[in-house]
C-alpha positions, 0 to 999 in steps of 0.5 A, spaced: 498 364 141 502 369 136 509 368 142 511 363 145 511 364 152 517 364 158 514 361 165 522 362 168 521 369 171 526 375 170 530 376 177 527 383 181 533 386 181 534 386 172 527 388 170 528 395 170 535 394 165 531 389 160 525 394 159 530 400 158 534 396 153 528 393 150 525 401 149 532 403 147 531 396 141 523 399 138 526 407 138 532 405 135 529 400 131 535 396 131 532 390 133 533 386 128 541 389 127 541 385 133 537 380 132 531 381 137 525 378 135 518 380 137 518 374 141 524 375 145 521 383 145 514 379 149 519 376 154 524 380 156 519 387 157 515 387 165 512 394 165 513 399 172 509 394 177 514 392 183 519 398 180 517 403 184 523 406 187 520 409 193 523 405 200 518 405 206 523 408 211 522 415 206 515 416 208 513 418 215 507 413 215 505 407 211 499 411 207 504 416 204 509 411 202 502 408 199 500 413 195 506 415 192 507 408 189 501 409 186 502 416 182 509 412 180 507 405 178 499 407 177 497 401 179 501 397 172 502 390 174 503 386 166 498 380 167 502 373 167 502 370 159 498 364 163 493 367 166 492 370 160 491 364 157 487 360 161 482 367 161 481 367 153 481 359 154 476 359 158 472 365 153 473 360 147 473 366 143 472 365 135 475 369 129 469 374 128 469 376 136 471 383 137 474 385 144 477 391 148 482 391 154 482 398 157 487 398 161 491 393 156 498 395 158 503 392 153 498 387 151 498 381 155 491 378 153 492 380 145 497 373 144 493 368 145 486 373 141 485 369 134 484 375 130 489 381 131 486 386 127 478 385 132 483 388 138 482 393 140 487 396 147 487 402 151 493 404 155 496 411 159 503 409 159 507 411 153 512 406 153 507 401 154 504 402 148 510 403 144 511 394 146 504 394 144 503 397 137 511 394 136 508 386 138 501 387 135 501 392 129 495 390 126 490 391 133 488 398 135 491 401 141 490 408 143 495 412 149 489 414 152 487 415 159 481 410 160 476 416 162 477 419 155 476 413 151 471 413 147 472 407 142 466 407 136 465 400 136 461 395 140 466 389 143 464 382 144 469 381 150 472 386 155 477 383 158 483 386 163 486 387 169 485 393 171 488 397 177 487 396 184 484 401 189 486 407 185 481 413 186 478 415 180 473 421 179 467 420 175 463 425 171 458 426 176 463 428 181 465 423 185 470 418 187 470 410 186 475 404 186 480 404 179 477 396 178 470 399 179 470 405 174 473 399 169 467 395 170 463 402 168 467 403 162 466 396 159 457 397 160 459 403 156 463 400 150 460 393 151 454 389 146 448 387 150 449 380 152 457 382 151 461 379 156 466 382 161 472 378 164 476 382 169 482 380 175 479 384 181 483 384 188 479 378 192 476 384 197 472 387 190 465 386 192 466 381 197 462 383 202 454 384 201 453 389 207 459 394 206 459 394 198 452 393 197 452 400 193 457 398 188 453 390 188 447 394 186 451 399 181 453 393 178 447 389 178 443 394 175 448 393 168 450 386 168 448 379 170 453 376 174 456 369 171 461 367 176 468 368 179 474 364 180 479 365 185 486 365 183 492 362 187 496 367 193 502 367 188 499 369 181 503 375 180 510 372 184 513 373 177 513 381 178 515 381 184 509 381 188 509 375 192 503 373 196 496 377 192 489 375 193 486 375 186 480 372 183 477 373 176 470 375 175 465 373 169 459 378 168 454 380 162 451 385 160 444 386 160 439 386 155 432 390 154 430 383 151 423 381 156 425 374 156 432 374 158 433 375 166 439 377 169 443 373 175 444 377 181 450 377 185 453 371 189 459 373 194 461 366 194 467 363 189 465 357 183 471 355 183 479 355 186 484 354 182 490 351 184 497 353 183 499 348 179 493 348 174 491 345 168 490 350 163 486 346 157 482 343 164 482 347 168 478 353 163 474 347 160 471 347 167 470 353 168 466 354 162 462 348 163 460 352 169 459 358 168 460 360 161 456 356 157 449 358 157 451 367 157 456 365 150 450 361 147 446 366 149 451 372 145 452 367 139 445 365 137 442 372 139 446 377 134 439 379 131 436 381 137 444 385 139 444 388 132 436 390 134 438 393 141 443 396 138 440 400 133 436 402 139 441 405 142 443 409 136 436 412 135 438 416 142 443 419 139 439 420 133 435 423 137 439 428 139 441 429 132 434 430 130 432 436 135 439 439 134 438 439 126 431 442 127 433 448 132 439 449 127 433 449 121 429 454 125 436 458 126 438 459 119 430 460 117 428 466 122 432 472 119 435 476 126 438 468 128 441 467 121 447 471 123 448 467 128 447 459 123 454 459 122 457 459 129 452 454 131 453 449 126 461 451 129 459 449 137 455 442 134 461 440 130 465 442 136 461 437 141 463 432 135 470 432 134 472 435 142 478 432 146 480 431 152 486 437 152 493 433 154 495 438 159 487 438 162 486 434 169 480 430 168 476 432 173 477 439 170 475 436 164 469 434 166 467 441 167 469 443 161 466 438 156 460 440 151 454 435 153 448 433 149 444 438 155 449 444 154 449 445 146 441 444 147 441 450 151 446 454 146 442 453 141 435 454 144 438 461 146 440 463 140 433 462 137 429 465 143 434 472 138 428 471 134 423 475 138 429 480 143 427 484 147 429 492 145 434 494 147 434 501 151 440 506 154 438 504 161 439 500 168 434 498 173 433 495 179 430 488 179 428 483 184 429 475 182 430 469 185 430 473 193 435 478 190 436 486 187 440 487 182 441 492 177 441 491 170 443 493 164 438 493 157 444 494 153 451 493 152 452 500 153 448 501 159 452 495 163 458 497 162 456 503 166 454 499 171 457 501 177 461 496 181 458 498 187 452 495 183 453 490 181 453 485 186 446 484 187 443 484 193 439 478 197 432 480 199 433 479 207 439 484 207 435 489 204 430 489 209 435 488 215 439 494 212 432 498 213 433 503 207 428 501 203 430 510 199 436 504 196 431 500 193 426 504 188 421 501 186 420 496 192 419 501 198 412 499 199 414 491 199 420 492 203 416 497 208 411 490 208 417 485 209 420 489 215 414 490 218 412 483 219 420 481 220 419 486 226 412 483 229 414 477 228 420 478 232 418 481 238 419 476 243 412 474 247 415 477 253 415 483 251 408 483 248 402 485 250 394 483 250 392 486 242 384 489 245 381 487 239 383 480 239 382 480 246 374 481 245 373 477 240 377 471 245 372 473 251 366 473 246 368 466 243 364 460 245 363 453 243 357 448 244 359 442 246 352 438 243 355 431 245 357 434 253 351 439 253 356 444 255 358 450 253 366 451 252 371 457 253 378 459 254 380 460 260 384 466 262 391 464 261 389 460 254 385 467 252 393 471 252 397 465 249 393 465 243 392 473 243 400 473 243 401 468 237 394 471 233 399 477 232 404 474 228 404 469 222 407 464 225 408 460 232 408 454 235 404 453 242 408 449 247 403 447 251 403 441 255 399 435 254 391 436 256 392 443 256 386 444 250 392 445 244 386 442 239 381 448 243 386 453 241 387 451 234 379 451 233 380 458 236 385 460 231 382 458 225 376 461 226 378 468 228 383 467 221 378 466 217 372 471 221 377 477 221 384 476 216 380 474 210 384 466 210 381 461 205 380 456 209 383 451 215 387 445 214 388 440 220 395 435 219 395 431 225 396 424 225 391 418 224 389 417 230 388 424 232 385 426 226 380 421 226 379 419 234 380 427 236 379 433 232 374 428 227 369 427 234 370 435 236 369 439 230 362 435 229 361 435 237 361 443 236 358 443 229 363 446 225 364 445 218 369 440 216 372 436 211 376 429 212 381 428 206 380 421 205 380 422 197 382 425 192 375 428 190 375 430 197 379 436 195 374 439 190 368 439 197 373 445 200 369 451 200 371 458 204 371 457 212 372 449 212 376 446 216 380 441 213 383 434 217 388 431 212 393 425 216 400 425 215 399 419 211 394 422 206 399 428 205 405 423 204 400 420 198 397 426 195 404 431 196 403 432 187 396 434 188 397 438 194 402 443 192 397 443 186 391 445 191 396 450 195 397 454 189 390 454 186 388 458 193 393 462 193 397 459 200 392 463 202 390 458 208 391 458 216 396 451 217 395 447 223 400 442 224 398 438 231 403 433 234 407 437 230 414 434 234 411 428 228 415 431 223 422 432 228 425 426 223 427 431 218 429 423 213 421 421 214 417 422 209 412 425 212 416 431 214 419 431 207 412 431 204 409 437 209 414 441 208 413 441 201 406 443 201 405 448 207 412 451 208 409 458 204 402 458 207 401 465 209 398 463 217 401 457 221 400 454 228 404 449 230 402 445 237 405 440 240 406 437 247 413 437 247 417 440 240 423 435 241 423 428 244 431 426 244 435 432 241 434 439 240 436 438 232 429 435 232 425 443 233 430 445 226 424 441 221 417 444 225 422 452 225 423 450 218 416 448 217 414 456 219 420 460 217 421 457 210 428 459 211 427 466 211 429 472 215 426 470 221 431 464 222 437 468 220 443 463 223 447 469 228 452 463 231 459 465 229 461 458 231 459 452 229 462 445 233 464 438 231 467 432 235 472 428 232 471 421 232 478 419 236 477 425 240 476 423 247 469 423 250 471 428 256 474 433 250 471 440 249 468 440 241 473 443 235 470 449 233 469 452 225 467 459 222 460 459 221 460 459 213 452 461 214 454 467 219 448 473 218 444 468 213 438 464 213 438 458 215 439 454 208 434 448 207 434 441 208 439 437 210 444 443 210 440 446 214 438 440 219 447 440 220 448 447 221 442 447 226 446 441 229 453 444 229 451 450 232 446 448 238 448 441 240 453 436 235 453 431 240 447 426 241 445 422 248 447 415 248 445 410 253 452 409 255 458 414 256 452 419 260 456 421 265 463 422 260 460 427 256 456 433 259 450 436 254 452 443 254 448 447 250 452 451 245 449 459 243 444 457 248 442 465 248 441 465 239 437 458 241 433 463 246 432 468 242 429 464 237 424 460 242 423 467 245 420 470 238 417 463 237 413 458 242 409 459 248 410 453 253 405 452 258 405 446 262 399 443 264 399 446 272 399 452 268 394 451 263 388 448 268 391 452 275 391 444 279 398 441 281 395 434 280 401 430 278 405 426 282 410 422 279 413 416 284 419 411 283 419 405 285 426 401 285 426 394 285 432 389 287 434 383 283 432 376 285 438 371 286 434 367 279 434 373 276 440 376 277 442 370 274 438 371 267 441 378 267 449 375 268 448 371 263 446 376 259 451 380 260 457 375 260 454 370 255 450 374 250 453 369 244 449 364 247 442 367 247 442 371 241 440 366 236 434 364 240 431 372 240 435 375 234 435 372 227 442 372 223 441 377 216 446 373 213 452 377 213 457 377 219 460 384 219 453 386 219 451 381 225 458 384 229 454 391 228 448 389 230 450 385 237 451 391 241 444 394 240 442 387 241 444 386 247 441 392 249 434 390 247 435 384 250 437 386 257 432 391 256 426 386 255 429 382 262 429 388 266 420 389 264 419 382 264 425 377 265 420 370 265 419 372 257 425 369 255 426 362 255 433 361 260 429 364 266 426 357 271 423 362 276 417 364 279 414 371 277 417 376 276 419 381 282 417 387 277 411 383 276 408 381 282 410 389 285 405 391 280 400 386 281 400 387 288 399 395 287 393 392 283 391 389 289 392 394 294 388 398 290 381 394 290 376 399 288 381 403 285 382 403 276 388 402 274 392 403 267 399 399 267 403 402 260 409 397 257 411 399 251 413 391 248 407 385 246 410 379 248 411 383 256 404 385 255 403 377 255 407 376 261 403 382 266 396 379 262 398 372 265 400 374 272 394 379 273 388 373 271 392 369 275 393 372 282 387 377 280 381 373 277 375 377 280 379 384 276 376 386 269 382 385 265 382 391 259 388 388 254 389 394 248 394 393 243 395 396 236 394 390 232 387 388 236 384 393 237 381 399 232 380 406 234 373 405 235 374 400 240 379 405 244 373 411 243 368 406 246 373 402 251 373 409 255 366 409 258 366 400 258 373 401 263 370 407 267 363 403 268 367 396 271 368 401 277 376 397 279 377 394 271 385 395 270 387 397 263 393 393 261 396 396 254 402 398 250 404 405 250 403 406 243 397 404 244 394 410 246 398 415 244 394 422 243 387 424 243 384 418 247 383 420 253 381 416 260 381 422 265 378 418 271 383 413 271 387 416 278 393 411 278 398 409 273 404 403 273 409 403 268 414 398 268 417 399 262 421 406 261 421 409 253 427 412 250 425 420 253 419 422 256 416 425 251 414 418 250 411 415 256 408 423 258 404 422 251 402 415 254 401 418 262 397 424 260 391 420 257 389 420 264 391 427 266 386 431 263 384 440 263 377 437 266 381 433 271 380 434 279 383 428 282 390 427 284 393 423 278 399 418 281 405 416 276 409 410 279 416 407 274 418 401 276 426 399 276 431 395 277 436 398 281 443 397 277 440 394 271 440 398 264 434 401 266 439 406 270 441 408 265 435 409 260 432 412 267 439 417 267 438 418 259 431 419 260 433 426 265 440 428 261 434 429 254 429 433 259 434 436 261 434 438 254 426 438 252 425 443 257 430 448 256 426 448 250 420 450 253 424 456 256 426 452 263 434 452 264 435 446 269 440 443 272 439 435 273 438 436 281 432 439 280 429 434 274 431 430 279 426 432 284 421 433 279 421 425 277 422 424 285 429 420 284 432 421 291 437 415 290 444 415 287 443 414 279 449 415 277 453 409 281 447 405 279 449 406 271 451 400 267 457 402 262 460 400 256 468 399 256 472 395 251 477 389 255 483 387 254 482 384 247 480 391 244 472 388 244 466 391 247 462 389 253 458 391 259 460 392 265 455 392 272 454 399 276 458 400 283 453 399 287 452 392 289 446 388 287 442 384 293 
């Protein structure tokens, strides 16, 4: 210890006097005239912490009044001299050790560090600087912003107190918390093995849910040693009288195999006490937690030096690449001119400092990097083979747009300013001058011809003759029906219109013969348009269980993606069946194979609503690897399940952001999140006005903004109403690119009927449902497990309970709280069964354990029934195929299965009745299920029978249900209101006062209350 140290605290109201006079003594330097030692110097200066001036009732709110007092004290609070030298007792720090404080204010911590001259201090405030350097002359302190510091050594030991929650900007453009950014900078300027100990607020990394991307920030730099927790008042001297601090250990990590980092815990190692014993309390401390990573930094300085010579040869590389180029500059004689200025921009990137009038973040931009003088150099040799300059301007096409350039400084200087912003290629073609453009009139009459074809919405277009003879001729011979099998006459003139274009997407309902259409459009593309080769992608089940069978049924050439080399079998006229895993694991050597055939394919993306998650990696794969195919059909049932957002991935998928999608929405919508559930959204300018649609994720949000801002929930239906926003763009565009058709349509036959069946709780039941609802805490943790963290459980409880009354709503017997008989929902289709005695039947659930409750009710009421049970994980897709002629040979069998189970292309056509007493989220779900027994070839009547509780949360997914098909069949070109879906679903009962609703009590929390209908 160099000064002895006063624990009496300088009163609030003085401390503001004393460090102006202790200033006023080093700049005068007349402390000794006076008779002020160093020592009473060390004492008497505080620092700006707690002496911001600004007063609350200055500020109109609390943030303001924050925020201000952070520009003024920024975040300088002197740790006390007790704290410090309980810190440095618990490093037991040697002569030898080199350690920083970058945030060092007047140097707190450098009293009680043994060797003077091994300090080194940052600081932003010059008056705190000028004490240090006065107190510590030997050590070195910098007036630097921590940001801009670049010591050149590696320390031992960082230790601090760096500000809190202050917001800094990094060099990768972002913001994070000032006690964060610290930690980052001491990774920086530490030695492998070296140890960071730092006073961080007590909420710093406190919660493993919501700081889980700071934990793994540094997880990946250090291993975590342990953290002690300080008393409330540790900072009470400056004013600060009831604080929540700890004090955290960390080590660097090191590339040394045998040593393994710890992760880190949120818990503390130690509470110190208020009246703490400095010498005990940091040999306890120590022993806890210290000693291993110290005995660690100790006995492996070898290694660290190694490391360390390492990490130099980084740098030594840079040096050796720059000295090469430099070499070869100076060698060639047309870039010798240029040796000298290069040499200049090196030793600049060397010697570069952050200007005192430059903010940070603008310095940031500005800065020579190791990438930038690369660049430079490499430009400069690229002069030792320079194109010839000539008197002459040009118009060129790069990277989607025209722009003339000059070939001479002369010739761009005559460049007219009308000139010389280029032009993007899309505006060019919707301009339709291609005279403007010489050199490209042929492939600007190319673009807008097919921008005009494509356009062309399909009702305004007619039967093309020749295709139209081709489709009349075109015939296939089913060997395994013995059949010969053709188009109809609706499906001829849909598949006409879409072959006149590049790209479309089928719409037809499910049974409709979507496989049928592409075999039919791949087979005229490769026979009349000179296209490579087809590629199916679909998912695994239909590829293996439907097109796989098909192709070889009707003898078509085919080849199935299973492995890489199955790549090099594809020849021209081929059909090519991939999965939509398979194009997720060979995306790389896909892309590859694309550009070997020139794009030149005709795509086919069956189901393609698979790829409606824009996040998934099967949609992100797909479209890197089809997105340029010159020819692609998109057929699905349904193109969106939930949300109109979900159709941006498949119009992605065919345009490629291209001129044929085009964004002419003037507006675009947003709600706030305080906004009130019944307000009209808030509207912006659309940035993207008269442009394509940008890719990816932009694009997804401007779809959205633009259409539908808001997704439907379970709860809050009837508050908010789902409009449909530039619903007359939005059909423009469906208009020029899906044909819908649904299944009546397509096969001329009104089979399907759908029935609702509304059930009433049983006095047991409601009693499970009301425990549910009222006493969730008390059932969550037989159902859910705990991850562990609070917040996290607190986030999750809502959804939980939904999930559970759902599953009571299926099958209340699955939960271990329900004491009665079966089930009302149960015996309602049992007794449907058995009503049906000569009948087949399928009965769709969408959850195992419920499989099992309606599995055990119908051996026991039904005995003599074959019973037919089909889940995802008992049975394969081969047992599925040969269960369709095993359940149609038992005469009366029920097939009992998850939805799930049969969701495309296993197909069951002579099953005429169908119970589903488990509701999906939408109804594309459960028709993907449904018309498994609705098929082209059926003739019989089909009946759909839902089965409800009516005023259970079933009410509510039935309401959600109708308000997203609402949606989907707008999207299929039919704008309905809810009444007429209504009917369709023969719902002729009062939904909406059956709804459950979510309303927060007087407490502020969240609960469920029952619908206004009374429950017998």
């Amino acid at each position: 210890m160099k000064y002895a140290y006063q624990e009496e605290s300088i009163p609030q109201n003085k401390r503001k006097a004393l460090n102006e006079k202790v200033l006023y003594l080093i700049d005068s330097g007349r402390c000794g005239e006076c008779s002020i030692s160093p020592e009473d110097i060390y004492n008497a200066y505080t620092g700006d912490g707690g002496l911001h001036g600004p007063e609350r009732a200055d500020y109109e709110n609390y943030h303001a009044y924050s925020e201000a007092k952070k520009e003024i004290e920024n975040g300088q609070f002197f740790t006390p001299p007790r704290l410090c030298e309980f810190i440095t007792a618990c490093l037991k720090l040697s002569e030898h050790d080199l350690v920083a404080d970058l945030t060092c204010g007047m140097g707190s911590f450098f009293n009680f560090i043994p060797t003077e001259a091994n300090i080194y201090g940052c600081e932003l405030d010059v008056k705190a600087v000028k004490v240090a350097n006065f107190l510590y002359p030997e050590a070195m302190v910098e007036c630097r912003d921590i940001r801009t510091c670049q010591p050149e050594t590696r320390f031992d030991y960082v230790v601090g107190n760096p500000p809190f929650h202050l917001k800094w900007w990094t060099k990768s453009g972002r913001e994070i918390p000032s006690q964060m950014y610290y930690c980052l900078k001491a990774a920086e300027v530490l030695k492998p093995l070296g140890i960071l100990s730092l006073i961080v607020p007590q909420s710093f990394l406190a919660d493993d849910f919501t700081d889980k991307g700071q934990i793994r920030e540094m997880e990946s730099r250090f291993s975590f040693l342990g953290q002690v927790l300080f008393p409330d008042n540790a900072f009470s001297c400056l004013g600060v009288s009831s604080f929540p601090t700890k004090l955290q250990f960390w080590q660097k990590k090191t590339a040394d195999q045998g040593w393994k980092p710890h992760p880190y815990r949120t818990e503390a190692d130690y509470i110190l006490p208020k009246d703490f014993d400095i010498r005990k309390d940091a040999e306890y401390t120590y022993q806890k937690i210290l000693a291993f990573a110290k005995s660690a930094l100790e006995n492996n300085q070898s290694k660290i030096l190694l490391e360390l010579a390492r990490l130099r040869h980084t740098s030594n590389d840079f040096r050796y690449r720059t000295q090469k180029l430099l070499y070869h500059i100076k060698a060639h004689p047309l870039t010798r001119p240029s040796y000298a200025k290069c040499c200049e921009y090196l030793h600049r990137f060397y010697t570069q400092r952050q200007p005192d009038d430059m903010s940070y973040e603008q310095w940031c931009r500005v800065q020579l990097t190791e990438k930038k003088v690369l660049v430079y150099l490499r430009q400069v040799l690229q002069k030792q083979n320079p194109v010839p300059k000539t008197d002459c301007i040009r118009l060129v096409k790069r990277k989607g747009e025209f722009a003339y350039k000059g070939y001479s400084a002369a010739a761009r200087r005559q460049i007219e300013d009308s000139k010389r912003l280029p032009v993007p290629v899309y505006q060019a073609v919707l301009e339709n001058t291609p005279e403007s453009y010489p050199g490209y009139e042929r492939l600007l009459c190319r673009k807008r011809a097919e921008y005009e074809a494509q356009n062309i919405p399909y009702a305004e277009m007619d039967e093309d003759p020749a295709i139209a003879r081709w489709l009349e001729d075109f015939s296939l011979w089913d060997s395994s029906r013995m059949e010969e099998i053709r188009l109809n006459e609706i499906q001829r003139h849909d598949i006409n219109l879409t072959l006149q274009k590049r790209y479309a997407l089928l719409q037809w309902e499910q049974g409709s013969g979507k496989t049928l259409a592409g075999i039919a459009t791949g087979l005229y593309r490769m026979q009349n348009q000179n296209v490579h080769s087809t590629w199916v992608i679909s998912s695994a089940i239909s590829i293996r269980n439907n097109w796989n069978v098909v192709l070889a049924n009707y003898d078509l050439p085919c080849v199935f993606i299973k492995r890489l080399a199955d790549l090099e079998r594809v020849r021209p006229g081929d059909f090519v069946l991939l999965t939509l895993n398979k194009v997720s694991a060979y995306k790389k050597h896909l892309r590859r194979h694309m550009k070997r055939l020139h794009q030149n394919i005709q795509f086919v993306l069956d189901e393609s609503d698979e790829i409606s998650n824009p996040d998934s990696a099967r949609s992100q794969a797909v479209l890197s690897c089809f997105r340029r195919c010159r020819m692609k059909l998109l057929t699905t049932g349904t193109s969106t399940r939930n949300n109109i957002s979900e159709f941006a991935p498949q119009l992605e998928l065919l345009y490629n952001n291209s001129i044929n999608m085009i964004s002419w929405n003037r507006y675009i919508y947003h709600h706030n999140k305080s906004s009130e559930m019944d307000t009209e959204p808030d509207y912006d300018i659309n940035p993207y006005f008269g442009q394509p649609i940008p890719a990816y994720k932009k694009g997804y949000s401007l779809f959205a903004s633009s259409h539908l801002p808001e997704k439907i929930t379970v709860f809050g239906m009837e508050k908010r109403t789902q409009d449909i926003y530039n619903a007359d763009i939005l059909n423009d565009i469906l208009g020029k690119t899906v044909i819908t058709r649904t299944f009546e349509e397509v096969s001329c036959k009104d089979i399907k009927r759908i029935h609702q069946l509304l059930l009433q709780f049983p006095p047991d039941e409601k009693e499970i449902y009301h425990k549910a609802i009222h006493e969730f805490y008390e059932m969550r943790d037989n159902y859910f497990f705990s991850t562990g963290n609070s917040r996290k459980d607190s986030l999750m409880r809502l959804v939980q309970q939904i999930v559970l009354l759902l599953r009571i709503s299926a099958a209340p017997d699955t939960v271990q709280e329900y004491t009665g008989d079966t089930p009302v929902k149960v015996m309602a289709a049992v007794e449907m069964a058995a009503e049906w005695e000569n009948e087949i039947i399928a009965i769709g659930v969408r959850h195992v354990t419920v499989l099992e409750s309606y599995e055990k009710a119908l051996r026991e009421y039904l005995p003599d029934r074959p019973l037919f049970v089909v889940t995802g994980a008992n049975t394969s897709f081969a047992k599925r195929r040969a269960l369709c002629q095993i359940l149609q040979d038992s005469g009366n069998g029920i097939l009992l299965c998850t939805q799930q189970s049969l969701p495309s292309s296993v197909n069951f056509d002579y099953v005429n009745k169908v119970i589903i007493p488990e509701l999906h989220y939408n109804n594309s779900g459960m028709s993907q299920f449904y018309f498994r027994f609705i098929r082209y070839t059926s003739t019989e009547h089909k009946d759909i029978y839902f089965l409800t509780y009516a005023g259970s949360i079933e009410s509510n997914l039935m309401q959600m249900v109708l308000a997203k098909e609402k949606l989907n069949l707008f999207m299929k070109g039919q704008d309905v209101d809810l009444d007429e879906i209504y009917d369709r679903f023969s719902v002729d009962y009062d939904l909406l006062s059956l709804l459950m609703r979510q309303e927060r009590d007087e407490k502020g929390k969240l609960h469920i209350r029952w619908g206004e209908q009374k429950i017998a």
